[in-house]
PDBQT receptor file of N, H, CA, C and O in Angstrom, charges set to zero:
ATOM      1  N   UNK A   1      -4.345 -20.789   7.378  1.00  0.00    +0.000 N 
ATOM      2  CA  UNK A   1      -5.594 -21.180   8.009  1.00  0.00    +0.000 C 
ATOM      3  C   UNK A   1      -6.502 -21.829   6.992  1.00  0.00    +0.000 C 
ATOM      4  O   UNK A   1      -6.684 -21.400   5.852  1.00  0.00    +0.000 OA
ATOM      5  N   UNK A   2      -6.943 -22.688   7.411  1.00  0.00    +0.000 N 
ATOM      6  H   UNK A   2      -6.796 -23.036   8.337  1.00  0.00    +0.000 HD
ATOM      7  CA  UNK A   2      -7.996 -23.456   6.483  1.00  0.00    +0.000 C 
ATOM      8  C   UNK A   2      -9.472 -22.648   7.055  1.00  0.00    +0.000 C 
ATOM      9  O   UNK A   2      -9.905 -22.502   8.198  1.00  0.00    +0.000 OA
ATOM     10  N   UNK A   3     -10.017 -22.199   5.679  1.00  0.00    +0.000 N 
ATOM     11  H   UNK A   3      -9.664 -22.318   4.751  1.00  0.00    +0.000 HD
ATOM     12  CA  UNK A   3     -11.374 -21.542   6.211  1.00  0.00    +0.000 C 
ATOM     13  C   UNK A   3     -12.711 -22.102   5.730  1.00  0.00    +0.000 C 
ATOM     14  O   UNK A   3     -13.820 -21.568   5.720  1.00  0.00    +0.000 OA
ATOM     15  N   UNK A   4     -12.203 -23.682   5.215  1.00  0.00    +0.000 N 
ATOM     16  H   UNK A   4     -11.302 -24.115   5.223  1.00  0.00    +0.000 HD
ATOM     17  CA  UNK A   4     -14.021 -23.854   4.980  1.00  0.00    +0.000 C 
ATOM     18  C   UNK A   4     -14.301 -24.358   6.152  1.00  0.00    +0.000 C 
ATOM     19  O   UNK A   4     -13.814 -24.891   7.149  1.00  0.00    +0.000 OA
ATOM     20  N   UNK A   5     -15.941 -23.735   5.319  1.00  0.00    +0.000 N 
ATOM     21  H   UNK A   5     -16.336 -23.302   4.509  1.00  0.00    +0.000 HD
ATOM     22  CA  UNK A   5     -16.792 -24.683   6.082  1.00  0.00    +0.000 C 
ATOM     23  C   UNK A   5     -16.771 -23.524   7.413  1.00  0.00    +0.000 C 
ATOM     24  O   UNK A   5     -16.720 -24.006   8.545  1.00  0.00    +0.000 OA
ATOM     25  N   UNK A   6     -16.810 -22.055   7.270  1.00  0.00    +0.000 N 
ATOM     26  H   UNK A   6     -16.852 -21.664   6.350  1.00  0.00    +0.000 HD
ATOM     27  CA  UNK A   6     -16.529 -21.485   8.423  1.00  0.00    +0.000 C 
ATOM     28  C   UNK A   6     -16.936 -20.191   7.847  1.00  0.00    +0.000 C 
ATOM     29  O   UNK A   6     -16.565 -19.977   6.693  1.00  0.00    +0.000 OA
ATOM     30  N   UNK A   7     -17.801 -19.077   8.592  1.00  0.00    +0.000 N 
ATOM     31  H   UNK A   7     -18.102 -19.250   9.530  1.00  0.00    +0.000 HD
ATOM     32  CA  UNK A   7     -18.083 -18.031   8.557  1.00  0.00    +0.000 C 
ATOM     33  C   UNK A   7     -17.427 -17.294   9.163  1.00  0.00    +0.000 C 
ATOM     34  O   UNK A   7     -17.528 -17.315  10.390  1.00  0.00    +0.000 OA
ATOM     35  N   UNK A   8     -16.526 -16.384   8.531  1.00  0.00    +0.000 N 
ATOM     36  H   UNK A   8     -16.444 -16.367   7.535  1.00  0.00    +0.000 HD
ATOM     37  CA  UNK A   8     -15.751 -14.880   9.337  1.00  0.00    +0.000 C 
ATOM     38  C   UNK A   8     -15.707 -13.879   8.435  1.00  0.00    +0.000 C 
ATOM     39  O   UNK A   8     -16.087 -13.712   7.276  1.00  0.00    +0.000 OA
ATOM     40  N   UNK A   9     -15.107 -13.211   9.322  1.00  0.00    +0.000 N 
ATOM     41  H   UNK A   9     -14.799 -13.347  10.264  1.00  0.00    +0.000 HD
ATOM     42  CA  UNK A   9     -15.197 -11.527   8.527  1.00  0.00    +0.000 C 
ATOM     43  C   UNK A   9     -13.435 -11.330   8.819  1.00  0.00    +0.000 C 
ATOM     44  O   UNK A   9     -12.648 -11.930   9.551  1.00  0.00    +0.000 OA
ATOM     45  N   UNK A  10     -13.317 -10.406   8.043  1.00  0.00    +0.000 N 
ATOM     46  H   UNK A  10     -13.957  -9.919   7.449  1.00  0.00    +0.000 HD
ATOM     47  CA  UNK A  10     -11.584 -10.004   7.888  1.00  0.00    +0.000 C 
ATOM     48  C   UNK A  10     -11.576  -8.292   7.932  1.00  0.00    +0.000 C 
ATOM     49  O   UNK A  10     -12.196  -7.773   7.004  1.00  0.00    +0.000 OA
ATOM     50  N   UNK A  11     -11.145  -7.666   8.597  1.00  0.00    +0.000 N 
ATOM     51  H   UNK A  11     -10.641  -8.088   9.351  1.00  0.00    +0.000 HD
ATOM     52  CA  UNK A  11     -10.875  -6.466   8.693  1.00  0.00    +0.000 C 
ATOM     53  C   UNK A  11      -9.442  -5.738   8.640  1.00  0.00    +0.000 C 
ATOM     54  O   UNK A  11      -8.509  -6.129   9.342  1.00  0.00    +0.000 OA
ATOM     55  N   UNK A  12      -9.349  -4.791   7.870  1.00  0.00    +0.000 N 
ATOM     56  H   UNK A  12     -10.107  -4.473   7.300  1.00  0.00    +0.000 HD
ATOM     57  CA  UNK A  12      -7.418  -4.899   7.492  1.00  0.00    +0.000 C 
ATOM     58  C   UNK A  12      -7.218  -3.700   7.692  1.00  0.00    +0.000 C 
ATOM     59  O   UNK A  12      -8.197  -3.061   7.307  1.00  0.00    +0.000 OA
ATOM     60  N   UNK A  13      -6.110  -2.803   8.275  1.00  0.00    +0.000 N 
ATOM     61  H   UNK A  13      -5.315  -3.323   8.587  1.00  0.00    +0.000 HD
ATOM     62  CA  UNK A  13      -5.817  -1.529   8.554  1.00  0.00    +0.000 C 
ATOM     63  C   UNK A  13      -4.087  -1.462   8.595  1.00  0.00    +0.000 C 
ATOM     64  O   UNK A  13      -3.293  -1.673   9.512  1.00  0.00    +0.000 OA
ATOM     65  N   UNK A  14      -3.862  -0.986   6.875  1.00  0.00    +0.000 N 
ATOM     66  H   UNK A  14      -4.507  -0.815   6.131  1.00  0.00    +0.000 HD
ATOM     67  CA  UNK A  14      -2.420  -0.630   6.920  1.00  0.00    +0.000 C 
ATOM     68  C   UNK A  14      -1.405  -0.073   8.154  1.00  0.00    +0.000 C 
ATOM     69  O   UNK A  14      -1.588   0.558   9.195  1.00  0.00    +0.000 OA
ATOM     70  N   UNK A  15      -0.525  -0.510   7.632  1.00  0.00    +0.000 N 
ATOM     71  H   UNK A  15      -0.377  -1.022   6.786  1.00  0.00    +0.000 HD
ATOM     72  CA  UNK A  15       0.792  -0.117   9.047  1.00  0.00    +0.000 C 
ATOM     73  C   UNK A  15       1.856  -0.265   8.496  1.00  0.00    +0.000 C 
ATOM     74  O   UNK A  15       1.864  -1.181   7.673  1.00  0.00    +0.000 OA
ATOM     75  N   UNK A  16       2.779   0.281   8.623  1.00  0.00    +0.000 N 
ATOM     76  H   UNK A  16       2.773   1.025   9.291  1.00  0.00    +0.000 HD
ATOM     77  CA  UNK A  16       4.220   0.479   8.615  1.00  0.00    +0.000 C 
ATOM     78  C   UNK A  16       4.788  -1.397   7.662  1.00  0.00    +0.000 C 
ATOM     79  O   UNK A  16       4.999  -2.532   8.089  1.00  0.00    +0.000 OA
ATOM     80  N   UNK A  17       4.808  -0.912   6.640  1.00  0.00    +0.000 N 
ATOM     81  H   UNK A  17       4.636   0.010   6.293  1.00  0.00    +0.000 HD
ATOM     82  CA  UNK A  17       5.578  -2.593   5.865  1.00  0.00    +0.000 C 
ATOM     83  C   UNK A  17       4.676  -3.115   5.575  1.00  0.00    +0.000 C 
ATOM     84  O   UNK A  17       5.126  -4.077   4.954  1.00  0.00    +0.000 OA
ATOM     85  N   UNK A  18       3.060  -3.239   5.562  1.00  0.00    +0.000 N 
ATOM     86  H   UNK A  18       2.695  -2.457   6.066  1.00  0.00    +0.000 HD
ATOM     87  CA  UNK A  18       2.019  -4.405   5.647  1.00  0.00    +0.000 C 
ATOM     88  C   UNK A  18       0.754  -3.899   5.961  1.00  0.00    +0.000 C 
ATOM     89  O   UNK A  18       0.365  -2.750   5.751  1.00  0.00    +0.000 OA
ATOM     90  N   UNK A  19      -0.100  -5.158   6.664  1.00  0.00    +0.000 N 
ATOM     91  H   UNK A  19       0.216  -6.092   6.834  1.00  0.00    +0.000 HD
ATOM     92  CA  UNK A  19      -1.453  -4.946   7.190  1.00  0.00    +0.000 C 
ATOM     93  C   UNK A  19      -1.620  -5.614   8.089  1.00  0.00    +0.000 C 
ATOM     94  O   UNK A  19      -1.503  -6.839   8.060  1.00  0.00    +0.000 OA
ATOM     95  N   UNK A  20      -2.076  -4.626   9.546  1.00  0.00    +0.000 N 
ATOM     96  H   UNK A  20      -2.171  -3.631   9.570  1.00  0.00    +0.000 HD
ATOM     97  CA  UNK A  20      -2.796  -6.011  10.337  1.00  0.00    +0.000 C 
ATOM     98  C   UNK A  20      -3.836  -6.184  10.001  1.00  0.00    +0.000 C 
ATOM     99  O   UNK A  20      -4.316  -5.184   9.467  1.00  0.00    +0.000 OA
ATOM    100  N   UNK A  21      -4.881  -7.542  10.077  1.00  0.00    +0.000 N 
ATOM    101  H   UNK A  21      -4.491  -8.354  10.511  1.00  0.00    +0.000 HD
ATOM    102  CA  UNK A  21      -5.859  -8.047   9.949  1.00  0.00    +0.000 C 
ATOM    103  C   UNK A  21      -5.911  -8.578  11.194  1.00  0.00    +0.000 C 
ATOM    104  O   UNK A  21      -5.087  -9.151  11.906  1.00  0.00    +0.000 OA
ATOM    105  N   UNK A  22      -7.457  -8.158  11.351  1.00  0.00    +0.000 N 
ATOM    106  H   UNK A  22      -8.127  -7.692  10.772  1.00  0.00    +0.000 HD
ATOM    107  CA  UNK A  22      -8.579  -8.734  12.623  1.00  0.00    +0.000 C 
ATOM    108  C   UNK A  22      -9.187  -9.711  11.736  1.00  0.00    +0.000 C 
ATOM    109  O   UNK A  22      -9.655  -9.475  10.623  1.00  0.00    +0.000 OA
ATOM    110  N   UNK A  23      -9.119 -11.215  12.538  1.00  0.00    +0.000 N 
ATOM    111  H   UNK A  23      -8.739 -11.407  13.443  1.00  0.00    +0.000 HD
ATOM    112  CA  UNK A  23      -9.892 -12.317  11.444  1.00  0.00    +0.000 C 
ATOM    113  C   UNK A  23     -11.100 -12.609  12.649  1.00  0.00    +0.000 C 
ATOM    114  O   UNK A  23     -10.818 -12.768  13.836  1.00  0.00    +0.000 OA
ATOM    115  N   UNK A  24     -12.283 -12.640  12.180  1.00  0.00    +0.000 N 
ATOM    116  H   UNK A  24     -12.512 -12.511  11.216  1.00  0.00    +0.000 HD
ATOM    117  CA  UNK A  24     -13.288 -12.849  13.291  1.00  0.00    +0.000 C 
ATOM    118  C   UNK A  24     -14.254 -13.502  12.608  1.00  0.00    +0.000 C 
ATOM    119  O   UNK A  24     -14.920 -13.264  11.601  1.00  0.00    +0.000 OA
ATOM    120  N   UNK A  25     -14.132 -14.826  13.789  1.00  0.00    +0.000 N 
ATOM    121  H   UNK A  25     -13.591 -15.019  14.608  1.00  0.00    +0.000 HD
ATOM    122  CA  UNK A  25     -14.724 -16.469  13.654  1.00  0.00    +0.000 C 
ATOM    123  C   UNK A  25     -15.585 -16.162  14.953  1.00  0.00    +0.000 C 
ATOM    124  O   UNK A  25     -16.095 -15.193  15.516  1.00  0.00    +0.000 OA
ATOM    125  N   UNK A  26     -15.412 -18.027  15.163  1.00  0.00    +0.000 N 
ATOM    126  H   UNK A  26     -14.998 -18.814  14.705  1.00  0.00    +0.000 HD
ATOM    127  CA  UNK A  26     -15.456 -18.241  16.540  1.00  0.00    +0.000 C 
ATOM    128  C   UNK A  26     -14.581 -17.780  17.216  1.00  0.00    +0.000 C 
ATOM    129  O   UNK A  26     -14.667 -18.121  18.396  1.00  0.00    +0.000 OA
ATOM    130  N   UNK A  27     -13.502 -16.940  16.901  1.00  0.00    +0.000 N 
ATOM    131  H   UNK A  27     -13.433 -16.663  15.942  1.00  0.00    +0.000 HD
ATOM    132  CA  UNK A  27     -13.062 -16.254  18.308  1.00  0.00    +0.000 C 
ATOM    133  C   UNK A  27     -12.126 -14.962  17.448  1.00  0.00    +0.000 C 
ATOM    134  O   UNK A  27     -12.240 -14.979  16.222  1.00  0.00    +0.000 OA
ATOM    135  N   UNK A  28     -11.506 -14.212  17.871  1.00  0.00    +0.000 N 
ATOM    136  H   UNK A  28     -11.413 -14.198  18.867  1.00  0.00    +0.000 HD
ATOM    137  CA  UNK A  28     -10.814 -13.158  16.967  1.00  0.00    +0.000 C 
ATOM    138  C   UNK A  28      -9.426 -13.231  17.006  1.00  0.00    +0.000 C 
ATOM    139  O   UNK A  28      -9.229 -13.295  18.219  1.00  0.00    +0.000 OA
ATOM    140  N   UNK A  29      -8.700 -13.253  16.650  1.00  0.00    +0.000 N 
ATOM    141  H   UNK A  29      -8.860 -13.202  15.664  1.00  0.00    +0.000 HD
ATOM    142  CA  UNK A  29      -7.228 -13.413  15.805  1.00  0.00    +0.000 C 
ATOM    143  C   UNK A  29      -6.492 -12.171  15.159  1.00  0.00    +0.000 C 
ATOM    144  O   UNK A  29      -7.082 -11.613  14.234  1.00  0.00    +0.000 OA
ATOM    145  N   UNK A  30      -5.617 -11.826  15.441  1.00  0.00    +0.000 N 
ATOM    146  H   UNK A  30      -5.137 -12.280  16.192  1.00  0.00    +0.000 HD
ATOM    147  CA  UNK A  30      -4.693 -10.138  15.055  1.00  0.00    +0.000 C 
ATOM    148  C   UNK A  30      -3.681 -11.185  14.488  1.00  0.00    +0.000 C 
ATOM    149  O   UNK A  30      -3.200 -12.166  15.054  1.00  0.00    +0.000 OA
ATOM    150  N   UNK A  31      -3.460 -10.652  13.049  1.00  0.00    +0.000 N 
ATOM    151  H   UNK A  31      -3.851  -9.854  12.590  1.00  0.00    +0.000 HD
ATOM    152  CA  UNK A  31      -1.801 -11.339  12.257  1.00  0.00    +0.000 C 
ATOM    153  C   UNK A  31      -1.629  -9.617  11.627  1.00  0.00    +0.000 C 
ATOM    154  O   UNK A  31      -2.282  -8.576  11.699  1.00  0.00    +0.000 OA
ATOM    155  N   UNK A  32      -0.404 -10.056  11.029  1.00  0.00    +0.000 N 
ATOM    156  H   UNK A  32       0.126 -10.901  10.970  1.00  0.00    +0.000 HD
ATOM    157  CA  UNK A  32       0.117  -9.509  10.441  1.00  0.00    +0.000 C 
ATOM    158  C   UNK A  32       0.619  -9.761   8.824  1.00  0.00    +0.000 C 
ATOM    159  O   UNK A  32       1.503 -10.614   8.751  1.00  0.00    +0.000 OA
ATOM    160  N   UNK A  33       0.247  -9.224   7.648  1.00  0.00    +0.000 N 
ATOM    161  H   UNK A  33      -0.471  -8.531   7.708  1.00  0.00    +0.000 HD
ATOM    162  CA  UNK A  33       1.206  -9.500   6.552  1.00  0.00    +0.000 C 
ATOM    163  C   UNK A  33       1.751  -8.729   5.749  1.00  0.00    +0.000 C 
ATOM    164  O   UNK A  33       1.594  -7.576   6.150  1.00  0.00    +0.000 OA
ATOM    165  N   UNK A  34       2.376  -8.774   4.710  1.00  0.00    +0.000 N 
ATOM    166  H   UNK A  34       2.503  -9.711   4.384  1.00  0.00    +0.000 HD
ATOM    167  CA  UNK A  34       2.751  -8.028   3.823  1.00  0.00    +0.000 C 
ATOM    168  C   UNK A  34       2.173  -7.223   3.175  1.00  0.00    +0.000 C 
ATOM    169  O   UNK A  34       2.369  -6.011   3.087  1.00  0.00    +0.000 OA
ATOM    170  N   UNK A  35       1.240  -8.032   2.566  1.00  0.00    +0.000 N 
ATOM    171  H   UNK A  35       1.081  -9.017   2.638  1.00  0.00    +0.000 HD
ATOM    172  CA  UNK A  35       0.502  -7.676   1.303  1.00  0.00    +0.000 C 
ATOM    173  C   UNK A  35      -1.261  -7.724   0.861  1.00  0.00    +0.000 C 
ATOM    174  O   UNK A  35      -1.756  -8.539   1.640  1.00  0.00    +0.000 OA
ATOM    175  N   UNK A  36      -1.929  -7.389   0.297  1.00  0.00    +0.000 N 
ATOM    176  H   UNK A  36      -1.527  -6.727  -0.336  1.00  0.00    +0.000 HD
ATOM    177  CA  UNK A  36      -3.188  -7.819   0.376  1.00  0.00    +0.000 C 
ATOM    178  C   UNK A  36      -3.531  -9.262  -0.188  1.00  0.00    +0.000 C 
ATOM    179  O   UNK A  36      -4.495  -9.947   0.157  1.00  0.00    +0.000 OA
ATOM    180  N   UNK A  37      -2.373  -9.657  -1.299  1.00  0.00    +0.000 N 
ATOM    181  H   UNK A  37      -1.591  -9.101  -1.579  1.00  0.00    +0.000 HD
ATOM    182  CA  UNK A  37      -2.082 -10.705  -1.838  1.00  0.00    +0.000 C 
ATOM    183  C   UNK A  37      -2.006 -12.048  -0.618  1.00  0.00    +0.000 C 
ATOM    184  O   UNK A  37      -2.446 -13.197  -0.612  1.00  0.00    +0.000 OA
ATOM    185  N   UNK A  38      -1.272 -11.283   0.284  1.00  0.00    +0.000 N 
ATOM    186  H   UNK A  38      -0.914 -10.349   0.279  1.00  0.00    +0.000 HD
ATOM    187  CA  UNK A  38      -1.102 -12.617   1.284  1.00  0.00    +0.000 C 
ATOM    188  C   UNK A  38      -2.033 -12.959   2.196  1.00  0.00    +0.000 C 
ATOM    189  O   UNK A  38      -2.090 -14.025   2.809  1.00  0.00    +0.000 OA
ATOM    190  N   UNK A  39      -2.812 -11.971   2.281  1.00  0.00    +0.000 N 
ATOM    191  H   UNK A  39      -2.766 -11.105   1.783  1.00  0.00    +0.000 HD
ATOM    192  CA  UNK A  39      -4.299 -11.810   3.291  1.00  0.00    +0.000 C 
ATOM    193  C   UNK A  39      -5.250 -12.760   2.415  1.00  0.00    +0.000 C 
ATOM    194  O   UNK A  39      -5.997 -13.343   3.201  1.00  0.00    +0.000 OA
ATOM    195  N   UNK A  40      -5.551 -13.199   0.891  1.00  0.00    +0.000 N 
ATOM    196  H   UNK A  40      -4.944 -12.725   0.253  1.00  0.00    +0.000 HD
ATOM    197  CA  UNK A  40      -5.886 -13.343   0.103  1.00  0.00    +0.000 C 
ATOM    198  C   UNK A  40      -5.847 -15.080   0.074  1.00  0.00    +0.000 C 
ATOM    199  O   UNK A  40      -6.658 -16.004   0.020  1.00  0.00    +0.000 OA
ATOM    200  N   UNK A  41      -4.944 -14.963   0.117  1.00  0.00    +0.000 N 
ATOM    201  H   UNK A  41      -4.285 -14.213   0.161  1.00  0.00    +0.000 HD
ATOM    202  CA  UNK A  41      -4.140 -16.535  -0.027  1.00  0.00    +0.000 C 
ATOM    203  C   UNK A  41      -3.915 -17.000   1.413  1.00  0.00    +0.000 C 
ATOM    204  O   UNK A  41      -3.639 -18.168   1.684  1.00  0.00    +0.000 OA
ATOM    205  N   UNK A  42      -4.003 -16.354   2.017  1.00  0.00    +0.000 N 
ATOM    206  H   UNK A  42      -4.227 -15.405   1.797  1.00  0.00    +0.000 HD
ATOM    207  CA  UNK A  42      -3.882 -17.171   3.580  1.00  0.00    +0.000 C 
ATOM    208  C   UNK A  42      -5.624 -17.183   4.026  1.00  0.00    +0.000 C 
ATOM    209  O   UNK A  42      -5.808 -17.980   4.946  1.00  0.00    +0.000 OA
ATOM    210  N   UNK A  43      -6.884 -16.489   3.578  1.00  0.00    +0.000 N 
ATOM    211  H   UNK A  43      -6.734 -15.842   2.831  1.00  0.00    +0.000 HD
ATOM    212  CA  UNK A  43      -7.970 -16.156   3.718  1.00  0.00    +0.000 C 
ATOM    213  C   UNK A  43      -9.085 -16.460   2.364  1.00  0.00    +0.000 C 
ATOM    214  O   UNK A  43     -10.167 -15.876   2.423  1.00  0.00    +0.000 OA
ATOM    215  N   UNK A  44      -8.892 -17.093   1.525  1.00  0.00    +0.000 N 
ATOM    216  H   UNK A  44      -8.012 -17.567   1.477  1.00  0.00    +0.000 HD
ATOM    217  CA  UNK A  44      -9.668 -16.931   0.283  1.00  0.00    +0.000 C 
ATOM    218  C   UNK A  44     -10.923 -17.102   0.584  1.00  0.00    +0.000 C 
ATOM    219  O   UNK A  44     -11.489 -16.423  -0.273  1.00  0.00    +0.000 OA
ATOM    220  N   UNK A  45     -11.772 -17.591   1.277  1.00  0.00    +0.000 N 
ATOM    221  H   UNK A  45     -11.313 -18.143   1.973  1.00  0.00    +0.000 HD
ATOM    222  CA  UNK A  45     -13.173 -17.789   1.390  1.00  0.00    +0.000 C 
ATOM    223  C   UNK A  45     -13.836 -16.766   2.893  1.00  0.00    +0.000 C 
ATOM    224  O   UNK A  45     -13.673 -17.289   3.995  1.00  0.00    +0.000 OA
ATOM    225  N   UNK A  46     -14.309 -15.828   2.856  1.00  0.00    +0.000 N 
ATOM    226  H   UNK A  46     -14.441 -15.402   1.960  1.00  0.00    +0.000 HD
ATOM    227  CA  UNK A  46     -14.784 -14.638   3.893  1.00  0.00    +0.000 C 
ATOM    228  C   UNK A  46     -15.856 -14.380   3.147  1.00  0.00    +0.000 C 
ATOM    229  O   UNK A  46     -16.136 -14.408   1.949  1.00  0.00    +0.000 OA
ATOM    230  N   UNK A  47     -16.740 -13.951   4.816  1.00  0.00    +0.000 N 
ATOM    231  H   UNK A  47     -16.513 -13.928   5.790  1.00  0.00    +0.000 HD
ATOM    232  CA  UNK A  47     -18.610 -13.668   4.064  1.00  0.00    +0.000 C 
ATOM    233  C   UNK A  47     -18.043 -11.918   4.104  1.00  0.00    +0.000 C 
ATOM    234  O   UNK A  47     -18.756 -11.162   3.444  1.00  0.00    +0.000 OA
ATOM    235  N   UNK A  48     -17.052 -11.387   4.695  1.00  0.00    +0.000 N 
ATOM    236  H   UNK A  48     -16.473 -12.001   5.231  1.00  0.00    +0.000 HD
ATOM    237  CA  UNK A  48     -16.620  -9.945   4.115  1.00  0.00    +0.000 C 
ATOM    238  C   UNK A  48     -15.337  -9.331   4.786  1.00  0.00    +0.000 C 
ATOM    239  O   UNK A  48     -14.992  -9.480   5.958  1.00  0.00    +0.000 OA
ATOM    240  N   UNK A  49     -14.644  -8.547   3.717  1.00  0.00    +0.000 N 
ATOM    241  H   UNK A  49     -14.924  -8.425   2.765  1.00  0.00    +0.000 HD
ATOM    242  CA  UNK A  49     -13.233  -8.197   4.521  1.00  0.00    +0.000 C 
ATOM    243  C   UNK A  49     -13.534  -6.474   3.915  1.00  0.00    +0.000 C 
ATOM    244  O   UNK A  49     -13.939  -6.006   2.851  1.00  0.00    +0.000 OA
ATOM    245  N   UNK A  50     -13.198  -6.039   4.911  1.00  0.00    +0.000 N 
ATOM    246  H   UNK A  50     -12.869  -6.419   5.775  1.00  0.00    +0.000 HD
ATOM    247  CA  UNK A  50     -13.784  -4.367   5.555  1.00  0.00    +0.000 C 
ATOM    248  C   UNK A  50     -11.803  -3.947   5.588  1.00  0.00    +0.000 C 
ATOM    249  O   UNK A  50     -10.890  -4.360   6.302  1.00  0.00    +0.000 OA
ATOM    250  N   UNK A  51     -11.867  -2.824   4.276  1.00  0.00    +0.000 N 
ATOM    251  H   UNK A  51     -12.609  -2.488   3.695  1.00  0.00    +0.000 HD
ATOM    252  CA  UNK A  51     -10.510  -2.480   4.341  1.00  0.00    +0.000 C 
ATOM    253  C   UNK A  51     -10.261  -1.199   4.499  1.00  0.00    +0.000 C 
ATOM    254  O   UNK A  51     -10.705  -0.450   3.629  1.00  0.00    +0.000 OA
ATOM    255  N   UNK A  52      -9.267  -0.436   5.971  1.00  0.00    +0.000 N 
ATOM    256  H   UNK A  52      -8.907  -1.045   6.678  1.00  0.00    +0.000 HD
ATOM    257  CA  UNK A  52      -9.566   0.707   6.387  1.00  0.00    +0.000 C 
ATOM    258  C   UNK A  52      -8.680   1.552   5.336  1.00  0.00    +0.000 C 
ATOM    259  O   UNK A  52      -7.462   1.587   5.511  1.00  0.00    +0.000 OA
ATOM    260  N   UNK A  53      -9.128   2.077   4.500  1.00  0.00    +0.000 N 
ATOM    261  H   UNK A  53     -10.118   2.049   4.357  1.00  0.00    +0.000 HD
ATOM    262  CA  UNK A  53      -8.021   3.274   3.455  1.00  0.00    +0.000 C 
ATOM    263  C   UNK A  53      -8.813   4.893   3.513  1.00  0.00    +0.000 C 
ATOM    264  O   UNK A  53      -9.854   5.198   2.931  1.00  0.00    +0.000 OA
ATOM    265  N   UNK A  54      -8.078   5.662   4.280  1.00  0.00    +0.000 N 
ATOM    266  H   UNK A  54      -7.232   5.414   4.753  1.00  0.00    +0.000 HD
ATOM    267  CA  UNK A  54      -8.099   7.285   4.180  1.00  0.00    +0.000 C 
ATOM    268  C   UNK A  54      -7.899   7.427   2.892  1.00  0.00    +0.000 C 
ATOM    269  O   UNK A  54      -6.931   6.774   2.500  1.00  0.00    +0.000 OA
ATOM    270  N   UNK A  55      -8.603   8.207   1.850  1.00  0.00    +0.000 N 
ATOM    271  H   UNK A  55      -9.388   8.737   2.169  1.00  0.00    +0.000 HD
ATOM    272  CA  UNK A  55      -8.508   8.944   0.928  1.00  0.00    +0.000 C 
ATOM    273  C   UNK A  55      -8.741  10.304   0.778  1.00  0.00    +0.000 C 
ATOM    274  O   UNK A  55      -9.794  10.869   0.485  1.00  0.00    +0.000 OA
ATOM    275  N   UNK A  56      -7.709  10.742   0.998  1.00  0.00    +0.000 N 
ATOM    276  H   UNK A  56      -6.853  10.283   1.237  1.00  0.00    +0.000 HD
ATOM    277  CA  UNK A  56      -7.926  12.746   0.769  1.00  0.00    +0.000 C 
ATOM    278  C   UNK A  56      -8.497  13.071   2.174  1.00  0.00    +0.000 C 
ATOM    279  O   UNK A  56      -8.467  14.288   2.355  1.00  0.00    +0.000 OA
ATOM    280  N   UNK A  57      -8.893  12.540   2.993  1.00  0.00    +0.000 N 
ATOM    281  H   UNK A  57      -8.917  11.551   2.845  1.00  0.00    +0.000 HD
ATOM    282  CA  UNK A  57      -9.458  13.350   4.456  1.00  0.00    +0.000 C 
ATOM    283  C   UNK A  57      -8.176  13.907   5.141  1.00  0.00    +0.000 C 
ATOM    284  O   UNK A  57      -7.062  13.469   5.431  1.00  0.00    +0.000 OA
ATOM    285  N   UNK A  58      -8.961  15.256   5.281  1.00  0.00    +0.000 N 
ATOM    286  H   UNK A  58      -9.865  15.612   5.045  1.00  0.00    +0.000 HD
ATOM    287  CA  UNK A  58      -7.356  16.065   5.739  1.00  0.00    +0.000 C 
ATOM    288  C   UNK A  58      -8.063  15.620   7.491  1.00  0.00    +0.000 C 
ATOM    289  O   UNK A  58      -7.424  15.905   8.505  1.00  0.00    +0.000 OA
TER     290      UNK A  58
């Protein structure tokens, strides 16, 4: 995706192999990738990416 020139937010919530990401523009978008690396490089310019990680909450 080409993201200039464009305001969104990226939201990422691990899963089984990867991450889905919610990309939210003008309209909202569910992908899937590997890595945070690839969220990164397929996304480099976001006004914020919100990443869901449990730590220690039983």
């Amino acid at each position: 995706m080409n993201s200039s020139n464009s305001i969104f937010s990226l939201g990422a919530d691990g899963c089984n192999g990867g991450w889905i990401v919610a990309v939210l523009g003008s309209n909202l978008r569910i992908e899937r990738f590997s890595s945070i690396g690839e969220i990164l490089k397929a996304y480099p310019d976001y006004s914020a990416f919100l990443i869901d990680m449990v730590i220690g909450l039983r």
